[in-house]
N, C-alpha and C positions, 0 to 999 in steps of 0.2 A: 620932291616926292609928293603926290597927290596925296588929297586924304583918305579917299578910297584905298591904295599902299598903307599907308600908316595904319589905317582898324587894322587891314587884314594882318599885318605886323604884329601890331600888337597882339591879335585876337591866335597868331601863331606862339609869342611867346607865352601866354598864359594857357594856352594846353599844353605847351610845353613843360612850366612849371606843375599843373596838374599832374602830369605824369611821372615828374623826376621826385615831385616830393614824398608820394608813397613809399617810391621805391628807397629813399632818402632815410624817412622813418622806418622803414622795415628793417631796413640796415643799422640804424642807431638804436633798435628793440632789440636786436640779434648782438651787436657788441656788446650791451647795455647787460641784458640779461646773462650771456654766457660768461663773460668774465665778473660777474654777481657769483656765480656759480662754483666759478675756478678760482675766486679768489675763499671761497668757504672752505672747498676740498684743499687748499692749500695750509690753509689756517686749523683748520680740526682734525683731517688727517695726518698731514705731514707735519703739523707744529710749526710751518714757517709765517710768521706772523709778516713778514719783509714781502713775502711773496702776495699776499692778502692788500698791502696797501697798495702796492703796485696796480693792484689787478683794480682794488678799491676806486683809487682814480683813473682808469679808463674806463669803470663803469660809470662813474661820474662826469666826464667828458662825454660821453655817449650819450647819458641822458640828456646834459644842456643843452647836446646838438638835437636829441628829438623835441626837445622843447623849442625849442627857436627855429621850429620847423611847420609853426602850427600860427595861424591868422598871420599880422601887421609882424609878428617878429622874423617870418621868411624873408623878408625884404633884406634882414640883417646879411651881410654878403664878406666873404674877404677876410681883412686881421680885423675888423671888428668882430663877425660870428666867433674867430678861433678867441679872441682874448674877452669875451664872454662866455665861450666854454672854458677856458681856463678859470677865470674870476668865479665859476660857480663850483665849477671843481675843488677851489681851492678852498672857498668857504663849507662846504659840505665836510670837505677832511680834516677840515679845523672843529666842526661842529662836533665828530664822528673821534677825534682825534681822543678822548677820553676810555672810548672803548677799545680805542686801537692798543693803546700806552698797555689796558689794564691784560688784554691778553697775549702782549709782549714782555709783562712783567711774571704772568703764570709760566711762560712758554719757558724764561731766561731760568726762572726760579725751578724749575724742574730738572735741568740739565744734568745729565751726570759726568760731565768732562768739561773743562772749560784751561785756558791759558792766564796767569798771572803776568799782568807787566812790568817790568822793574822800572823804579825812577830811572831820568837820566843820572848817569855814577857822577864823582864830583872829577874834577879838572886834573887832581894830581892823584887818580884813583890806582896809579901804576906801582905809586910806592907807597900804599897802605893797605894794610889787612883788612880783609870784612868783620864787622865787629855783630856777634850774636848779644841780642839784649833779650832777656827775660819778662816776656810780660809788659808789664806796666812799671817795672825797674826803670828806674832814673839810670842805672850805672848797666855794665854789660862788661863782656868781654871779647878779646881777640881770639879770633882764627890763627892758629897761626901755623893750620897743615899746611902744604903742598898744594898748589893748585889744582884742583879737581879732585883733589884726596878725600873720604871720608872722617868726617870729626869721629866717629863711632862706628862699629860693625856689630851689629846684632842675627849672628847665623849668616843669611845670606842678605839680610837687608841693612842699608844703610843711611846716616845721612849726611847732604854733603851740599856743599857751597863753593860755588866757584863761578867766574867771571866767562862772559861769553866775550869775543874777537871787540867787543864794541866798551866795554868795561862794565857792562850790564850784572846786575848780580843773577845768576841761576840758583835754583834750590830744588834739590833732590830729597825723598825719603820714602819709608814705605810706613804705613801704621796697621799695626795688626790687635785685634780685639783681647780680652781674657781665656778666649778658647782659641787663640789662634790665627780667624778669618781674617780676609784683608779687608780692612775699610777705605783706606783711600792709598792711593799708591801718587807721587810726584817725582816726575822724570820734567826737570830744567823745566820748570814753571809750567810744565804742563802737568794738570791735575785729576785722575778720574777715582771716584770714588764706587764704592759696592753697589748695586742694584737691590741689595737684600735689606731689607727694613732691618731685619735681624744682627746686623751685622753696621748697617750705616742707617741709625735714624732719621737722621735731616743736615743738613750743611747750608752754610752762608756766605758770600761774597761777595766781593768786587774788582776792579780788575786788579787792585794790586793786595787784594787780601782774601784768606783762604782759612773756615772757620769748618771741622767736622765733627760733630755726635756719632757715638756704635749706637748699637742697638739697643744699651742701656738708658740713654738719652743725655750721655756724660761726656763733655765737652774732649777729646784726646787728642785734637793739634785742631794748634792756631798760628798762621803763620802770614806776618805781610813782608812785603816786600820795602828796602829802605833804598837811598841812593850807594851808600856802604855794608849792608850787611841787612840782618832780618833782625822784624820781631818776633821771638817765637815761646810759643811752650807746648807742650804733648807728652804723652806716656806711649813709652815703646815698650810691646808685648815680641817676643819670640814667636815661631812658628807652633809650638806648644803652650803658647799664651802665659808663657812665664813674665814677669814683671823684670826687665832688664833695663830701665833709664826713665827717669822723670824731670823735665825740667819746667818748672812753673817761678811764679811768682808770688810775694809772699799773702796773695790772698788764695792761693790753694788750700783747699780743706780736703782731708781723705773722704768726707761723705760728701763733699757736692763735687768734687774734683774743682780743677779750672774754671775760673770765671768767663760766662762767655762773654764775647766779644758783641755778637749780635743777637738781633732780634727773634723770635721765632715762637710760631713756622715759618720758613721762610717763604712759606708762598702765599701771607697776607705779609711776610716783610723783608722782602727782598732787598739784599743790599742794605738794609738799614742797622746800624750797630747803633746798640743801647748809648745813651746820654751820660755821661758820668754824672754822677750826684754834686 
């Protein structure tokens, strides 16, 4: 090839780059930007904090690419541009990863429905009863309904214990206020509580523990999940808010009720249950 071939070569590839890199960054402003955008409306609208990171790093990705789009860094071509936009990606969402956590823990701590998961049951779960423990009771006692029977029937709500196909324990109940209202209702570890301050103050968890206030700010079921049976304690009101069952342990007091379990508000302490002394 002449050298005359070769400039003009060259002198073709370099308006070629001229022209593709505009177009290059216009497109990495455009990714950049709009999923910047869509990952906020995802986060403060809809509360999904999952959808935000997501979106978080491909705006992050998009930026590294417009950046490495500009002087001696164009040259970068191939898996090294992609694992430089990775590698900056990855340190920005690690940077950014503090503010990600803290509105994934208001978003979680808000919820008004969530799932319990039981331990795995133990080996010979076939031939033993779920044992309900009280509290912070060393000692407890045996189930020893029927499976899937109700320990108690209060009107039309009940509560109840029993093994899912896998040996998993399930736990049912319903918790209703002094006047009545429902405060948290629990159909087999799945749990939603009142939307009404009045009715459900604040509530606490984790996956396998399940803490509710009424509207008085009094602790009225606690309940985790064991590989055999629960821990539990609450006061079951009638649908007239009669006082029909209290099972606590022996640090219940009639003026503070039940000791709780966790922390609160739960939405500076999410998941976090107090320290025993």
């Amino acid at each position: 090839m002449s050298r005359f071939s070769e400039k003009r070569l060259a002198g073709d590839l370099a308006k070629a780059v001229e022209q593709y890199m505009p177009a290059r960054r216009r497109r990495a402003a455009v990714v950049s930007s709009s999923t910047f955008f869509l990952g906020l409306i995802g986060n403060f609208w809809f509360s999904r904090v999952e959808i935000a990171v997501l979106l978080w790093l491909l705006t992050l990705v998009a930026l590294a690419d417009l950046v490495l789009s500009f002087g001696k860094l164009a040259q970068v071509t191939g898996i090294w541009r992609l694992g430089l936009d990775l590698l900056f990606a990855m340190i920005g969402l690690t940077v950014s990863g503090p503010v990600l956590y803290e509105q994934y823990r208001i978003q979680y701590a808000a919820l008004l429905n969530g799932t319990m998961k039981a331990p795995s049951p133990p080996a010979n779960y076939q031939t033993i009863k779920p044992v309900i423990h009280l509290g912070e009771a060393t000692g407890g006692f045996v189930w020893g309904g029927p499976n899937g029977g109700s320990l108690f029937k209060i009107a039309t709500d009940k509560l109840t214990i029993e093994r899912d196909n896998h040996g998993n324990i399930q736990f049912s109940t319903v918790i209703r206020d002094k006047t009545g209202n429902l405060v948290v209702e629990v159909k087999k570890n799945r749990w939603e509580v009142s939307n009404s301050k009045q009715a459900c103050w604040d509530k606490n968890y984790t996956d396998d523990a399940l803490e509710v206030k009424d509207g008085r700010g009094r602790v009225v079921l606690q309940v985790q999940l064991l590989p055999n049976g629960v821990r539990l304690q609450g006061e079951w009101h009638d649908e007239h808010g009669q006082l029909m069952a209290t099972f606590t342990d022996d640090r219940f007091t009639e003026d503070d009720g039940i000791a709780p379990l966790f922390k609160y508000p739960s939405s500076d302490y999410w998941g976090e249950k107090i320290t025993p002394p």
